[in-house]
C-alpha positions in Angstrom: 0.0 0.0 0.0 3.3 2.7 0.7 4.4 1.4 -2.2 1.1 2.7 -4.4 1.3 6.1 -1.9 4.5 6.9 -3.3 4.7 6.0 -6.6 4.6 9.0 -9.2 3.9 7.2 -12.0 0.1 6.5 -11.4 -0.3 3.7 -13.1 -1.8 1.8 -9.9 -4.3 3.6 -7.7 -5.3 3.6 -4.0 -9.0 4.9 -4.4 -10.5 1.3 -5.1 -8.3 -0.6 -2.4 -9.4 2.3 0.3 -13.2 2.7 -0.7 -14.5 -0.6 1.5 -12.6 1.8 4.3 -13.8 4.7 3.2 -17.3 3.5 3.0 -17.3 1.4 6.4 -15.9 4.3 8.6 -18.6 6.7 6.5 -21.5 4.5 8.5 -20.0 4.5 11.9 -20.0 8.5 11.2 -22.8 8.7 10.0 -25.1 6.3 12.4 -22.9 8.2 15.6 -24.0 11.4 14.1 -27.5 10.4 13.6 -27.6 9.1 17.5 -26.2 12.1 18.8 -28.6 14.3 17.0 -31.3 11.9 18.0 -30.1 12.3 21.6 -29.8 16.1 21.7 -33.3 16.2 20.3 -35.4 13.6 21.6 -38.3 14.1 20.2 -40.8 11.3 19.0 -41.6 12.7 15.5 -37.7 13.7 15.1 -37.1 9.7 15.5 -40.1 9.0 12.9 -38.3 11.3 10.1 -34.5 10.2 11.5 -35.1 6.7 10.0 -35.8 7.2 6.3 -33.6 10.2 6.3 -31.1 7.9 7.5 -31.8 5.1 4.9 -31.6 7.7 2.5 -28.4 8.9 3.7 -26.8 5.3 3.9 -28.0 4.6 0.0 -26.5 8.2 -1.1 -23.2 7.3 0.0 -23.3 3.8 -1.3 -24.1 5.0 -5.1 -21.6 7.6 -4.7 -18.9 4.8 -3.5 -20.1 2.7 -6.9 -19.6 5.6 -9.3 -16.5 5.7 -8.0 -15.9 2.1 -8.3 -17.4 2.3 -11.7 -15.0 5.3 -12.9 -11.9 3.3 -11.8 -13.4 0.3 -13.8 -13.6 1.8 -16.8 -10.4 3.3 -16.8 -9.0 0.0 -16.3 -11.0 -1.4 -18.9 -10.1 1.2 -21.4 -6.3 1.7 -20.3 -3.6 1.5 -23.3 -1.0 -0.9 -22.2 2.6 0.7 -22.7 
């Protein structure tokens, strides 16, 4: 993984090894937020909208973690070989 940090050539790239990470440590921020903000403001209603806005939230970030997926993906399906 240093190895791809450090390399100046590009040709390998970090984004699709670190995007499980990336998307995993998203949640846990995500759900903590969510908790917290149901915990500073319990009300009952607030915990009614919380859900689908969290649902909603969790599937945002999931299609944007696939674009990206998909972006690498066709790079490396279009790539020249040198």
């Amino acid at each position: 993984m240093l190895r791809i940090l450090f390399s100046i050539n590009f040709k390998e790239f970090i984004t699709p090894k670190l995007i499980s990470w990336i998307y995993l440590l998203s949640l846990l921020g995500i759900g903590v937020l969510f908790i917290l903000g149901l915990a500073y403001f319990p009300v009952p209603w607030l915990l009614i909208l919380a859900i689908p806005l969290y649902l909603f939230v969790i599937a945002l970030l999931r299609v944007s973690c696939e674009f990206v997926i998909v972006v690498f993906n066709i790079e490396a399906n279009t790539r020249k070989d040198d």
